[in-house]
C-alpha positions as CSV (number, residue, x, y, z in Angstrom):
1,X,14.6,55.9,-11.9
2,X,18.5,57.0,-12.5
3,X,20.4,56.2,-10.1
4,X,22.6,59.4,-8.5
5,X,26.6,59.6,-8.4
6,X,28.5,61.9,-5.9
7,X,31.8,62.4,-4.8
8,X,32.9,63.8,-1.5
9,X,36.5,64.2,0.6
10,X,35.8,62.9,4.0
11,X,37.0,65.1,7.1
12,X,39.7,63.0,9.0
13,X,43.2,63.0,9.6
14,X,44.2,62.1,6.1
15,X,41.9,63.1,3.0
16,X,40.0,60.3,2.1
17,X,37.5,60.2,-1.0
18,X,34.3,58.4,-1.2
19,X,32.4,58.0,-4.4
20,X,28.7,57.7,-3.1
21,X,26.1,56.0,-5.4
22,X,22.6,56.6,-4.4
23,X,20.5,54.0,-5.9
24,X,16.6,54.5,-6.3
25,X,15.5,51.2,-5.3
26,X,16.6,51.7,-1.9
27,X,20.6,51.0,-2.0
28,X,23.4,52.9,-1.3
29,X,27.3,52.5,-2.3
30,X,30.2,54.0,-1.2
31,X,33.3,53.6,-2.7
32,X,36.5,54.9,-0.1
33,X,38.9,55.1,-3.0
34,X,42.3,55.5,-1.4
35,X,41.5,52.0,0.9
36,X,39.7,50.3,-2.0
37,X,36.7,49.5,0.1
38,X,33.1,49.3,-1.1
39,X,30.3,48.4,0.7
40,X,26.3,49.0,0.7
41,X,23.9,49.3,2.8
42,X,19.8,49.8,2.4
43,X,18.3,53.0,3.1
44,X,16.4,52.2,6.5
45,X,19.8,51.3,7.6
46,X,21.7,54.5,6.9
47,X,21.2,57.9,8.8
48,X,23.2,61.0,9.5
49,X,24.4,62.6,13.2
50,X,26.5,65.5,14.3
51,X,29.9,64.3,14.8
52,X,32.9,66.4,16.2
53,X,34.4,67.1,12.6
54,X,31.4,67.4,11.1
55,X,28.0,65.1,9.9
56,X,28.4,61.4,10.2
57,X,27.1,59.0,7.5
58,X,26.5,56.0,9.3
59,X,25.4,53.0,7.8
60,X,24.4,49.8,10.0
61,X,24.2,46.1,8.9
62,X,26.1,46.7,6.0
63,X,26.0,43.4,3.2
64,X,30.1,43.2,3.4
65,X,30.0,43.1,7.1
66,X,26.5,42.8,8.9
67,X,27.3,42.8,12.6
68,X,29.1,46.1,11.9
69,X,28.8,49.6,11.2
70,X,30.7,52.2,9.1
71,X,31.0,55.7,9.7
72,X,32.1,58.4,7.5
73,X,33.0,62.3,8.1
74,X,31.6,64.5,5.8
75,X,31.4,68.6,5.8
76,X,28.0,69.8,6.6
77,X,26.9,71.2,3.3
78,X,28.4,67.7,1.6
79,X,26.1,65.5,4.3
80,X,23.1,67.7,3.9
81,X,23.1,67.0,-0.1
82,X,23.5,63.5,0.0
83,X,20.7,63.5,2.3
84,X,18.3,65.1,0.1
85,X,19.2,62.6,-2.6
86,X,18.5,59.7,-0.6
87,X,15.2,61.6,0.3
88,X,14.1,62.3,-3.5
89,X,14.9,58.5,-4.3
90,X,13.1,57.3,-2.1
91,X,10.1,59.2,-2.5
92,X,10.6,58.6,-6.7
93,X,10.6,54.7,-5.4
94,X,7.0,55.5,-3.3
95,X,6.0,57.0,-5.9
96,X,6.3,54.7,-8.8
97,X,5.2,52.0,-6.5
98,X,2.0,53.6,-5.9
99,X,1.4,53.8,-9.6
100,X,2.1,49.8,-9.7
């Protein structure tokens, strides 16, 4: 259970950066590097829509600010990996807690 590290530029009006840590037991973390934000938000609260610019990565109740959400712009290709990772850790968390 590694957790996985990506990077991405975020389509917008000014190129923003996120660092995107995908952690296996069920977290994730982003990391907008040119507004020195972080926050993190659980899996079941995180999913992905089609957004004018490009896939949304939307993430609802997140710990630094719970009655909000946060929405970031990625390219298509960029939103479809991350997806996958958050897939593959969370069937490597179903997995090992079957074995448990």
């Amino acid at each position: 259970m590694l957790a996985r590290q990506c990077s991405y530029t975020l389509q917008g009006t000014e190129p923003l950066h996120a660092h995107i840590v995908v952690n296996p037991t069920g977290l994730l973390e982003v990391d907008i590097i040119e507004h020195n934000q972080h926050f993190t938000s659980e899996f079941e609260h995180v999913y992905f829509k089609r957004g004018e610019q490009g896939m949304e990565l939307v993430c609802e109740q997140c710990e630094e600010a719970p009655q909000q959400q946060v929405s970031l712009t990625l390219q298509r290709q960029d939103a479809f990996e991350l997806y996958q990772m958050i897939d593959d850790a969370k069937q490597e968390l179903e997995c090992l807690l079957c074995d448990l």
